[in-house]
MISE-256731 format. One record per residue: x, y, z of N, C-alpha, C in turn; residue number from 1. Coordinates in Angstrom, 2 decimals, always signed. Example, Ala and Ser with C-alpha at 12.3 -4.5 7.8 and 13.67 -1.06 7.14 Angstrom:
BEGIN
<node><n_px>+13.19</n_px><n_py>-5.69</n_py><n_pz>+7.80</n_pz><ca_px>+12.30</ca_px><ca_py>-4.50</ca_py><ca_pz>+7.80</ca_pz><c_px>+13.20</c_px><c_py>-3.30</c_py><c_pz>+7.80</c_pz><bavo>1</bavo></node>
<node><n_px>+12.85</n_px><n_py>-2.25</n_py><n_pz>+7.08</n_pz><ca_px>+13.67</ca_px><ca_py>-1.06</ca_py><ca_pz>+7.14</ca_pz><c_px>+12.90</c_px><c_py>+0.03</c_py><c_pz>+7.87</c_pz><bavo>2</bavo></node>
END
This chain:
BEGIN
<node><n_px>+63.51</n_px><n_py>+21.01</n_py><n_pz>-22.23</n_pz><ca_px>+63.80</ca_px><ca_py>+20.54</ca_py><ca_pz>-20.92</ca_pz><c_px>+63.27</c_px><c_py>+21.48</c_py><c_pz>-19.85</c_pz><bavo>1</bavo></node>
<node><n_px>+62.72</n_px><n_py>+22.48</n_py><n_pz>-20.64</n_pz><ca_px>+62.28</ca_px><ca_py>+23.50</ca_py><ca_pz>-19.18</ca_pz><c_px>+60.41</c_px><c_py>+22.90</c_py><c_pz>-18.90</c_pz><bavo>2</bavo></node>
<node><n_px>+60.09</n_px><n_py>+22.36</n_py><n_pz>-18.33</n_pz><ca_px>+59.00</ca_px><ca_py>+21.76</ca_py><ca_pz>-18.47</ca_pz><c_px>+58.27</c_px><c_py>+22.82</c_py><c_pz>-17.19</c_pz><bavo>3</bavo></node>
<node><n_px>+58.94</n_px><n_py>+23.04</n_py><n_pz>-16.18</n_pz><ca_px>+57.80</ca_px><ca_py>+24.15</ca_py><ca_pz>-15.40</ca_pz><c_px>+57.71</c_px><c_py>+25.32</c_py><c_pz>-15.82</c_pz><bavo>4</bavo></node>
<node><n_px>+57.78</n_px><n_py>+26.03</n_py><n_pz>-17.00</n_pz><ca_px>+57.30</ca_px><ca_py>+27.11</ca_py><ca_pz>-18.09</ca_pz><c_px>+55.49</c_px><c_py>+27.14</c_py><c_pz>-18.26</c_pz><bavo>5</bavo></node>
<node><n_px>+55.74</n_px><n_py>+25.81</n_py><n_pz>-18.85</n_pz><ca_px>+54.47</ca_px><ca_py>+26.05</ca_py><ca_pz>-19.67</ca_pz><c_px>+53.78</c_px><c_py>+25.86</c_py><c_pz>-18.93</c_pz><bavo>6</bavo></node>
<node><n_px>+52.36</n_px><n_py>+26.80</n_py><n_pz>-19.32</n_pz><ca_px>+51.41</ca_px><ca_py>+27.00</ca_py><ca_pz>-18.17</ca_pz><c_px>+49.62</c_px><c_py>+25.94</c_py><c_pz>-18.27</c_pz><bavo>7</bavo></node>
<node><n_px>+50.49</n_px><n_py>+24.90</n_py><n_pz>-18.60</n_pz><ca_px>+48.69</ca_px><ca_py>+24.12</ca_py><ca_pz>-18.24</ca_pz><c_px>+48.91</c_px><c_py>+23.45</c_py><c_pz>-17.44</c_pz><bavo>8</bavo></node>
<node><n_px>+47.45</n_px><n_py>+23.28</n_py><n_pz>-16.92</n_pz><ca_px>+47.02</ca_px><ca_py>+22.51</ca_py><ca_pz>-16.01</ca_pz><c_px>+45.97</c_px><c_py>+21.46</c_py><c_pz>-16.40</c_pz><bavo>9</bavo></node>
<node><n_px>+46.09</n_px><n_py>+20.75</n_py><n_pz>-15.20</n_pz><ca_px>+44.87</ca_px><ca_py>+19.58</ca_py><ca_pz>-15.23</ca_pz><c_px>+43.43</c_px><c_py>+20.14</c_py><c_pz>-14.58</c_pz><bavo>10</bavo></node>
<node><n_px>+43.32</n_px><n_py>+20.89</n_py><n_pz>-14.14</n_pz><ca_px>+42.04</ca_px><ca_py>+21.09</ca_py><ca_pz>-13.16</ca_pz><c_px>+41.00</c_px><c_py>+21.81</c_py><c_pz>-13.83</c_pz><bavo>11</bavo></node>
<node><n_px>+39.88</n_px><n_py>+22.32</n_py><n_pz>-13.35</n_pz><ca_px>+38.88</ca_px><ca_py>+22.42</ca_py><ca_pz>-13.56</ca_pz><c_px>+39.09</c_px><c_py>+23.87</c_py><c_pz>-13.13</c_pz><bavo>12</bavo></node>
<node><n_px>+38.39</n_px><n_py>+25.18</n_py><n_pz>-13.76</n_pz><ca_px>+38.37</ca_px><ca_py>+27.02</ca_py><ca_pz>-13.65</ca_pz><c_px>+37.33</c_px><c_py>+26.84</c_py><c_pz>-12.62</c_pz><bavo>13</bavo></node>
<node><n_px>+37.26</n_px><n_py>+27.88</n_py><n_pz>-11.41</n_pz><ca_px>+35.81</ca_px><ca_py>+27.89</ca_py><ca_pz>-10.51</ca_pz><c_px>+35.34</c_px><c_py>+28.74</c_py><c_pz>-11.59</c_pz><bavo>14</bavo></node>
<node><n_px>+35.13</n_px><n_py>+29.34</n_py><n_pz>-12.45</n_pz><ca_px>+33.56</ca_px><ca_py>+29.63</ca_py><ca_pz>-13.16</ca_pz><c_px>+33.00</c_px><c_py>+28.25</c_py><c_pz>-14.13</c_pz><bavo>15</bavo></node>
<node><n_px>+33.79</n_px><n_py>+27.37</n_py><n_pz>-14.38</n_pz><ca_px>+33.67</ca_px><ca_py>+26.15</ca_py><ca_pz>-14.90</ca_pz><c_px>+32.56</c_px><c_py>+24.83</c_py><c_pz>-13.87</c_pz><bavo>16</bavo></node>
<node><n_px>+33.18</n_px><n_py>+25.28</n_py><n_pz>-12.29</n_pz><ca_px>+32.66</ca_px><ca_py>+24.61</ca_py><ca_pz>-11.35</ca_pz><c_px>+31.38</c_px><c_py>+25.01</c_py><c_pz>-10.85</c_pz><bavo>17</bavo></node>
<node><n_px>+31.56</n_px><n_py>+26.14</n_py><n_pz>-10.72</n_pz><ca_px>+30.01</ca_px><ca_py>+27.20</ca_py><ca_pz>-10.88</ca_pz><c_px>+29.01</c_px><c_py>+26.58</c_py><c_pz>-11.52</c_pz><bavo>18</bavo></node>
<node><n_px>+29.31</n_px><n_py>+27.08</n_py><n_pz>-12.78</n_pz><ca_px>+28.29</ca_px><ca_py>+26.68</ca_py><ca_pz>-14.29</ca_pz><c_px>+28.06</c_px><c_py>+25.18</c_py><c_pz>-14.00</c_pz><bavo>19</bavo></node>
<node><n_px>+28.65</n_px><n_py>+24.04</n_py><n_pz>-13.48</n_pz><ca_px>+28.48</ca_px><ca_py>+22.81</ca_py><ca_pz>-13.20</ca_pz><c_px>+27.80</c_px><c_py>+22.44</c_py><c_pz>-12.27</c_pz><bavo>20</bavo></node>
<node><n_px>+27.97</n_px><n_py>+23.35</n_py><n_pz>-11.56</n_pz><ca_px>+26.66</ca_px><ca_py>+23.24</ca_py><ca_pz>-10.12</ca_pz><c_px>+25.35</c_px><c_py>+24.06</c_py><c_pz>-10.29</c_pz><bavo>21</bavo></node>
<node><n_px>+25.68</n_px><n_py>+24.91</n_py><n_pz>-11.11</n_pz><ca_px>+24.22</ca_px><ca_py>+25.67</ca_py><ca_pz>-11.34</ca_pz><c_px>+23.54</c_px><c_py>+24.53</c_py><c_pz>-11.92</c_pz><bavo>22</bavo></node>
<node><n_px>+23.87</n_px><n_py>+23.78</n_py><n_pz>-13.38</n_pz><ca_px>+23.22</ca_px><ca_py>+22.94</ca_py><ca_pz>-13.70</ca_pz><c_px>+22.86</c_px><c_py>+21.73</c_py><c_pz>-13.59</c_pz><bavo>23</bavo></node>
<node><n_px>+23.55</n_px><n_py>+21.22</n_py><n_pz>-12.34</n_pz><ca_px>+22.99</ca_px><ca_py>+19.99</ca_py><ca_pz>-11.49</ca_pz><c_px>+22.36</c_px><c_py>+20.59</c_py><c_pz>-10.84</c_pz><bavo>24</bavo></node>
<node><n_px>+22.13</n_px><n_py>+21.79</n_py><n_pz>-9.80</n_pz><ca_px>+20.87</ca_px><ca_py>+22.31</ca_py><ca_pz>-9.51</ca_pz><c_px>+19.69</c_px><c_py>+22.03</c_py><c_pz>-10.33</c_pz><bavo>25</bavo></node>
<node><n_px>+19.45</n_px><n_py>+22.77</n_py><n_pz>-11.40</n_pz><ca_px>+18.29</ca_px><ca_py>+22.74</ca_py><ca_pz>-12.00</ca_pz><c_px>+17.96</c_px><c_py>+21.19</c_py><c_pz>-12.21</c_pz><bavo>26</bavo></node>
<node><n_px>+18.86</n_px><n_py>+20.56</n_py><n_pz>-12.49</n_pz><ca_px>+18.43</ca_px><ca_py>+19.34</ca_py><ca_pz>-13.34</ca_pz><c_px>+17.64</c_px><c_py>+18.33</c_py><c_pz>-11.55</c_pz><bavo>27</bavo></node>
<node><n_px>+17.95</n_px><n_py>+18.94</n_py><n_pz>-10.38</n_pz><ca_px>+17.73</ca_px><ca_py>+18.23</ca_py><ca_pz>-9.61</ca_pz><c_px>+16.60</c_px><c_py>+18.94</c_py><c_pz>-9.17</c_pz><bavo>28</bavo></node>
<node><n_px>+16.30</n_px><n_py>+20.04</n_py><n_pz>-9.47</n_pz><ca_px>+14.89</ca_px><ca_py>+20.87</ca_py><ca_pz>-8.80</ca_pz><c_px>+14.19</c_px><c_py>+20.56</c_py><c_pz>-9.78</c_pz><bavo>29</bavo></node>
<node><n_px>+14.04</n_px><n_py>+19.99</n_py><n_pz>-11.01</n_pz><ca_px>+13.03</ca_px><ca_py>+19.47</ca_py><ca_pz>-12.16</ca_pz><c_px>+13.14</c_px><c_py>+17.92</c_py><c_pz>-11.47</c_pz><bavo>30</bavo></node>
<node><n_px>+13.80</n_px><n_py>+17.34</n_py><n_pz>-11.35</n_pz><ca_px>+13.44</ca_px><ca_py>+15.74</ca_py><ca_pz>-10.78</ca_pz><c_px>+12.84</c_px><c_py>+16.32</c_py><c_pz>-9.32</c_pz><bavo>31</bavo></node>
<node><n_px>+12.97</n_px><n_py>+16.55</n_py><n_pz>-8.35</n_pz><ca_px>+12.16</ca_px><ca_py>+16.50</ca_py><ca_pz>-7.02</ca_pz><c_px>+10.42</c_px><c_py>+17.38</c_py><c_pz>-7.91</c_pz><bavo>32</bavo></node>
<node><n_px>+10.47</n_px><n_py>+17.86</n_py><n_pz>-8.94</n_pz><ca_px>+9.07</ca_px><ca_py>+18.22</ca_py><ca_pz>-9.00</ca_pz><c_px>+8.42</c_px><c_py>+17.70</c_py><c_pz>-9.52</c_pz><bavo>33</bavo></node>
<node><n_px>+9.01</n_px><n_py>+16.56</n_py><n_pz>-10.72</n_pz><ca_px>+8.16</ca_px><ca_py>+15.65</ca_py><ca_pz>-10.94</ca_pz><c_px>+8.13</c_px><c_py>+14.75</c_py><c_pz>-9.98</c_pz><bavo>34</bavo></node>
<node><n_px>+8.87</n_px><n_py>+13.85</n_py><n_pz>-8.79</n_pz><ca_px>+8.49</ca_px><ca_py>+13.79</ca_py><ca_pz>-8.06</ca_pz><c_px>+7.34</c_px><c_py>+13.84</c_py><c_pz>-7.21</c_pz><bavo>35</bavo></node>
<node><n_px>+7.15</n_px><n_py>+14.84</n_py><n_pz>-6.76</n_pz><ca_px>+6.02</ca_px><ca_py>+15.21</ca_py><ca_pz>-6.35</ca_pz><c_px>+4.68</c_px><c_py>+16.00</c_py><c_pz>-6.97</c_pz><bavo>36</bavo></node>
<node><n_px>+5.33</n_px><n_py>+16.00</n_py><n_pz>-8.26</n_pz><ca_px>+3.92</ca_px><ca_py>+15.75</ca_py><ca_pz>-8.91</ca_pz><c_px>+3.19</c_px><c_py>+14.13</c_py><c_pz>-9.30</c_pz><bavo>37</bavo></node>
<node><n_px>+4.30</n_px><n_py>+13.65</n_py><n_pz>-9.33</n_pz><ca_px>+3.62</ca_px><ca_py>+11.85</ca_py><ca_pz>-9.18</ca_pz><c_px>+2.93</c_px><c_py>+11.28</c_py><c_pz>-8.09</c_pz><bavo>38</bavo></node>
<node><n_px>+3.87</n_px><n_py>+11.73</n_py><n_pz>-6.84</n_pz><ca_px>+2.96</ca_px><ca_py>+11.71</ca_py><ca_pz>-5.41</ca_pz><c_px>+1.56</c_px><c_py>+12.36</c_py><c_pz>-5.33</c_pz><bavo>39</bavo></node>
<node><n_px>+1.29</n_px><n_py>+13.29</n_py><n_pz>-6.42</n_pz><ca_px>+0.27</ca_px><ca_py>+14.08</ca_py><ca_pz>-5.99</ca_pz><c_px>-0.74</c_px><c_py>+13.02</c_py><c_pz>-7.13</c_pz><bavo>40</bavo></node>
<node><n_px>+0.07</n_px><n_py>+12.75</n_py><n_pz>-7.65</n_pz><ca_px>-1.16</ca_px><ca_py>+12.00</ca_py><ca_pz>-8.91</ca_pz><c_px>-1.87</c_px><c_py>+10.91</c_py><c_pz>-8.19</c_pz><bavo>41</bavo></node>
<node><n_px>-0.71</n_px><n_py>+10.14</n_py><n_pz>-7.37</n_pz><ca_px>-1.30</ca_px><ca_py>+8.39</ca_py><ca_pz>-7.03</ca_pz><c_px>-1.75</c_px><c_py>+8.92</c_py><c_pz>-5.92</c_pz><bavo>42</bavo></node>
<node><n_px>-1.74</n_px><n_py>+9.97</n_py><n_pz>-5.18</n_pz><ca_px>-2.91</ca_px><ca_py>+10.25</ca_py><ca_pz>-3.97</ca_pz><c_px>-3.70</c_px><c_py>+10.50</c_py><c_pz>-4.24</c_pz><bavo>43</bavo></node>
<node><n_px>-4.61</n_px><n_py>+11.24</n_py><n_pz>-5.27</n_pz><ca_px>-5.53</ca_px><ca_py>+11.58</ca_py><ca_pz>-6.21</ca_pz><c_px>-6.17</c_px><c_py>+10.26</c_py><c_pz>-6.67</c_pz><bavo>44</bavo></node>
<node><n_px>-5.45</n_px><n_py>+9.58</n_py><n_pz>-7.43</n_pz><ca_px>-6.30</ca_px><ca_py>+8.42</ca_py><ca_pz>-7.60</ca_pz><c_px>-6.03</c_px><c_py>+7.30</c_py><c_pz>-6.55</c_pz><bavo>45</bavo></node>
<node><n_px>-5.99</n_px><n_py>+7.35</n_py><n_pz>-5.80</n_pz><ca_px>-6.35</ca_px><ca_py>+6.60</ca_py><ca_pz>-4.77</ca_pz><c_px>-7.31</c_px><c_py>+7.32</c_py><c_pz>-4.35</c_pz><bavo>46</bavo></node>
<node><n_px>-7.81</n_px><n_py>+8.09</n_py><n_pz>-3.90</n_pz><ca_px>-8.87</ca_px><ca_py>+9.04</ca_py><ca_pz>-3.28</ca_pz><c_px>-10.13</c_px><c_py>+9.00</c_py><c_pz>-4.52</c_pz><bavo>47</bavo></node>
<node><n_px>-9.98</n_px><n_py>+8.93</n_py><n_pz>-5.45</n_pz><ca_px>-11.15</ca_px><ca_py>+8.59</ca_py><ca_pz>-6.43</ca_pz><c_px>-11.06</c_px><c_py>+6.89</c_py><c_pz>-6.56</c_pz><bavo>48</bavo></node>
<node><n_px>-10.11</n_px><n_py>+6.56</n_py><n_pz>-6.40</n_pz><ca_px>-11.05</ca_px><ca_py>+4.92</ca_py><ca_pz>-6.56</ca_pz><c_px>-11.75</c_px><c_py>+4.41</c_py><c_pz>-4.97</c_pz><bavo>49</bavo></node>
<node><n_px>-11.07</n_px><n_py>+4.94</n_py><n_pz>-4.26</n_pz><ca_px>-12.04</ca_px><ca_py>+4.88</ca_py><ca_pz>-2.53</ca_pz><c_px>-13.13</c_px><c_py>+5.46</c_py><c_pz>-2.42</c_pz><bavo>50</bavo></node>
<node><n_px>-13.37</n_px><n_py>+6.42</n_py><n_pz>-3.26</n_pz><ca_px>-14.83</ca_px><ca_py>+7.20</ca_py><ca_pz>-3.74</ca_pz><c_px>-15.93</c_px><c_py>+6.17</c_py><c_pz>-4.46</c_pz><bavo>51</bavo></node>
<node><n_px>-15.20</n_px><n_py>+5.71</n_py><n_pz>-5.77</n_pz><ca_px>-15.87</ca_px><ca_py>+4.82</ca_py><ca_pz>-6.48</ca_pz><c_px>-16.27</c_px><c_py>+3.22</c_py><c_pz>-5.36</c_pz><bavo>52</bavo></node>
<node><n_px>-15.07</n_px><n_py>+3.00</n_py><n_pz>-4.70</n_pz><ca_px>-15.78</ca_px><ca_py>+1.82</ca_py><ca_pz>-4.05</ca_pz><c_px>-16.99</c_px><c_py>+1.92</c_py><c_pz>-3.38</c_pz><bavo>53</bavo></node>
<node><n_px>-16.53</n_px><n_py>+3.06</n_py><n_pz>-2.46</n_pz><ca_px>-17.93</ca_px><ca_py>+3.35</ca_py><ca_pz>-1.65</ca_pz><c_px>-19.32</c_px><c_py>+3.88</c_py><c_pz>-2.33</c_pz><bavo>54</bavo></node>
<node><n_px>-19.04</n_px><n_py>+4.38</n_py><n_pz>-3.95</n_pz><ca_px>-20.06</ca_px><ca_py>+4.50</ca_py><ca_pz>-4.54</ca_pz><c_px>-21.00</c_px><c_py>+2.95</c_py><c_pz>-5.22</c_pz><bavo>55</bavo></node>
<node><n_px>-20.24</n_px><n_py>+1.90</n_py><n_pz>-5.70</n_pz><ca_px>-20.45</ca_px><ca_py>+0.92</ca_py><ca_pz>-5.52</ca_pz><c_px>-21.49</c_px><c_py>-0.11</c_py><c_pz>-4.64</c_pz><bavo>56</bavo></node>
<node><n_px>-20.56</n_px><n_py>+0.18</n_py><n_pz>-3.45</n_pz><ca_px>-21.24</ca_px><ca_py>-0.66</ca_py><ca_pz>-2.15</ca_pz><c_px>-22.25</c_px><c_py>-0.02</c_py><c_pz>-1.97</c_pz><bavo>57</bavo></node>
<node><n_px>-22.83</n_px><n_py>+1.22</n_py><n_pz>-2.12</n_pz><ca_px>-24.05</ca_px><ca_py>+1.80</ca_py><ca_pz>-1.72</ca_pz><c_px>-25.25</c_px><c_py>+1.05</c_py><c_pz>-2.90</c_pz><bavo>58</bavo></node>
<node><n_px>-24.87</n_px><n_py>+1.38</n_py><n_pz>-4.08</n_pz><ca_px>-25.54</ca_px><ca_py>+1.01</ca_py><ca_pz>-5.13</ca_pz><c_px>-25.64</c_px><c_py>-0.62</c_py><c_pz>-5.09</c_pz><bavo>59</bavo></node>
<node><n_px>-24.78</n_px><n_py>-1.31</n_py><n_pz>-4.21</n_pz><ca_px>-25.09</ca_px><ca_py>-2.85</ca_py><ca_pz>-4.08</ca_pz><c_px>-25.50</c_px><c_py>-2.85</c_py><c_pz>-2.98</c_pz><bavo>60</bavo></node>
<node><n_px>-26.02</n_px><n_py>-1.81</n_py><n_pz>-1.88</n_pz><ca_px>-26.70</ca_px><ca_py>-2.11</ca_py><ca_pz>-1.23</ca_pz><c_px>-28.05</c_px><c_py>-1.47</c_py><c_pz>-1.44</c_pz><bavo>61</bavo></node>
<node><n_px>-28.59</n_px><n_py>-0.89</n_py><n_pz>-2.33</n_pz><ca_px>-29.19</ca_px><ca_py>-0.16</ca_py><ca_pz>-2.40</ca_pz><c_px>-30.00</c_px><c_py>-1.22</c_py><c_pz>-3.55</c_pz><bavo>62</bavo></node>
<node><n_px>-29.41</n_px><n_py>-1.75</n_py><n_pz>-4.58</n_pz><ca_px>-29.99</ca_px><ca_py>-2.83</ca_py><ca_pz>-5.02</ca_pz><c_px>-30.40</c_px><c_py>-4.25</c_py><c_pz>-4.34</c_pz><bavo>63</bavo></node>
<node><n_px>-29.77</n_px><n_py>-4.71</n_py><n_pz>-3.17</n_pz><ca_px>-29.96</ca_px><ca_py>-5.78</ca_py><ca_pz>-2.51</ca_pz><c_px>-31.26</c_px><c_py>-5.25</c_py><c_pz>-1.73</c_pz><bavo>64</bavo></node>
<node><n_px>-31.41</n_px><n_py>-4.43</n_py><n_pz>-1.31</n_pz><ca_px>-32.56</ca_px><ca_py>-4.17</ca_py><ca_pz>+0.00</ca_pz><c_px>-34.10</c_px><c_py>-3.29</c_py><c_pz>-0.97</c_pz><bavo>65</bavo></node>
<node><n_px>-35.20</n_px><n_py>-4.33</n_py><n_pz>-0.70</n_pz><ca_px>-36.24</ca_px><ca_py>-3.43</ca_py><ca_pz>-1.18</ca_pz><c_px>-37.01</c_px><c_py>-2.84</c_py><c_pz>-0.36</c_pz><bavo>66</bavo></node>
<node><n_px>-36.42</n_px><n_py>-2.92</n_py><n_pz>+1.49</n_pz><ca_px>-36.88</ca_px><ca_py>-2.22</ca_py><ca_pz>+2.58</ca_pz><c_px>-36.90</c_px><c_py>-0.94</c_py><c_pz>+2.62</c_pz><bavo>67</bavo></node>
<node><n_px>-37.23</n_px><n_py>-0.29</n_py><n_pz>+2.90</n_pz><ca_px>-37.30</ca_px><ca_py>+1.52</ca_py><ca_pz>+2.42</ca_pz><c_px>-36.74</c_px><c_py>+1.94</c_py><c_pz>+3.64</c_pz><bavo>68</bavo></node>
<node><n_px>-36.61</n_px><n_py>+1.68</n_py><n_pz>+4.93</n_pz><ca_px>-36.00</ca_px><ca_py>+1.82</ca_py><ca_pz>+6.42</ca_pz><c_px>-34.19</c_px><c_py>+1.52</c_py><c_pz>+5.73</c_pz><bavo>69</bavo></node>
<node><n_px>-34.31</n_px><n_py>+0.07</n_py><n_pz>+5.57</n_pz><ca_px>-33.20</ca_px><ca_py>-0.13</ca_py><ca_pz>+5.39</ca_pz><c_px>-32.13</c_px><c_py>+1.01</c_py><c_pz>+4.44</c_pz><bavo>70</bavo></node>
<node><n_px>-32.45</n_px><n_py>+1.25</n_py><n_pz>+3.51</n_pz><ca_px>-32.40</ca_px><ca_py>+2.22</ca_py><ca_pz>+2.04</ca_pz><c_px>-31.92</c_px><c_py>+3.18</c_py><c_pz>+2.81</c_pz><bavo>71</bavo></node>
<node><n_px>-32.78</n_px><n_py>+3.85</n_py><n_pz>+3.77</n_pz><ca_px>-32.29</ca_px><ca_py>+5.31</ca_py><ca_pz>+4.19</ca_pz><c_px>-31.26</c_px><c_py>+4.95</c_py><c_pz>+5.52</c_pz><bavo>72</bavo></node>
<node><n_px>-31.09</n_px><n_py>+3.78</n_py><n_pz>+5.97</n_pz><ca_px>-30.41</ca_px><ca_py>+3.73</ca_py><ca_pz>+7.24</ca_pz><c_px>-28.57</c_px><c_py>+3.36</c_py><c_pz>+6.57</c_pz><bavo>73</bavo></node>
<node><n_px>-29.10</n_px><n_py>+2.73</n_py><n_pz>+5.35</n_pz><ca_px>-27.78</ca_px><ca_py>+2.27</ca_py><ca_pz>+4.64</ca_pz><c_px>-27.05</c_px><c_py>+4.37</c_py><c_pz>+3.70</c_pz><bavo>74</bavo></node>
<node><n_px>-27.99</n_px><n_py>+5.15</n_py><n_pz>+3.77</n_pz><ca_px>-27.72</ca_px><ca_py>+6.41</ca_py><ca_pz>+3.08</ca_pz><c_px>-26.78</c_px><c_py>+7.17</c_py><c_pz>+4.64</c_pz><bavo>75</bavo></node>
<node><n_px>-27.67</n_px><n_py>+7.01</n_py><n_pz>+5.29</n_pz><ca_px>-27.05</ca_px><ca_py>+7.71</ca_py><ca_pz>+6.30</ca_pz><c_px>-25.69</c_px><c_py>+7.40</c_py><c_pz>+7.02</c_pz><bavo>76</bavo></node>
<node><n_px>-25.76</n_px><n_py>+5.97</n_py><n_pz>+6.85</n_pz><ca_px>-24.15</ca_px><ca_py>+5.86</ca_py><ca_pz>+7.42</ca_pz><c_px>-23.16</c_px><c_py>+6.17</c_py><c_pz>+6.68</c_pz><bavo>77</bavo></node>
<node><n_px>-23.86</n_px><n_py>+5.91</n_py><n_pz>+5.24</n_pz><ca_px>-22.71</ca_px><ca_py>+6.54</ca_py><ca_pz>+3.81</ca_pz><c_px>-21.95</c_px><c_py>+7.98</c_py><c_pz>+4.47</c_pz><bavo>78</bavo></node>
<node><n_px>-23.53</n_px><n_py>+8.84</n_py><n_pz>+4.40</n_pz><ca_px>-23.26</ca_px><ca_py>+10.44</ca_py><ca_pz>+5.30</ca_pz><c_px>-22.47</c_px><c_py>+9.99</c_py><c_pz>+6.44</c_pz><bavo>79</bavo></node>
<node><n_px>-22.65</n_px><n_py>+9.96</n_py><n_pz>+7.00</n_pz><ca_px>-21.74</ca_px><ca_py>+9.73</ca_py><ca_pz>+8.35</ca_pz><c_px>-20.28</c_px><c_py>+9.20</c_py><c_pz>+8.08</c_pz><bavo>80</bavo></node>
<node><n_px>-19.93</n_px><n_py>+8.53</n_py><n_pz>+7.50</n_pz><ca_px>-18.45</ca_px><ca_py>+7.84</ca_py><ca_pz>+7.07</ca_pz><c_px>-17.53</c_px><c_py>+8.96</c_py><c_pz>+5.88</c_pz><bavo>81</bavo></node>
<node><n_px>-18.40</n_px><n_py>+9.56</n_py><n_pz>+5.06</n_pz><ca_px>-17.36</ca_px><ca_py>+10.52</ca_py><ca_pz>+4.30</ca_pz><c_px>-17.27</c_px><c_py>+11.50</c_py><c_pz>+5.09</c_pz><bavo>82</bavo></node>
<node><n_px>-17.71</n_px><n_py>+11.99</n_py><n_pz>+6.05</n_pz><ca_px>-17.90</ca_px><ca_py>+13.20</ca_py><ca_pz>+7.29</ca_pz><c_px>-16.86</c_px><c_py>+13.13</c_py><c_pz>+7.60</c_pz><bavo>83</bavo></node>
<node><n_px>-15.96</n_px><n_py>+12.00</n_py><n_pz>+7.60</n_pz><ca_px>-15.01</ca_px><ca_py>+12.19</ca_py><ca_pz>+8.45</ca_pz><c_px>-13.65</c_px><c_py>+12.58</c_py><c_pz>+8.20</c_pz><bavo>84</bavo></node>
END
């Protein structure tokens, strides 16, 4: 009948709460880095397939025209547009 003796509790130790936040830390600084290592991937290939298009369109214009003016006027705007 003496029931406020015994000494347990329901709660949680702060070195228990600690150790629980240290490791939702980590587990959340490994997700934001893949994260942004994925961001870094699909900007990357987006930036190489906008490369490839414009490598493309040159080579289809470069096959469409057997003008030799044309050829170098279609090179130069290429130059001029990745310039930027």
């Amino acid at each position: 009948m003496n029931a406020e003796c015994t000494p347990q509790s329901g709660g949680f130790t702060l070195l228990e709460v600690v150790v629980a936040l240290a490791i939702a830390a980590v587990a959340l600084v490994g997700l934001f880095q893949a994260g942004s290592g994925g961001l870094f991937a699909v900007d990357t290939a987006a930036r190489a397939q906008e490369a490839i298009q414009r490598a493309q369109s040159h080579l289809a214009a470069l096959g469409r025209s057997t003008d030799r003016s044309v050829v170098l006027k279609t090179l130069r705007l290429g130059a001029a547009r990745s310039g930027d």
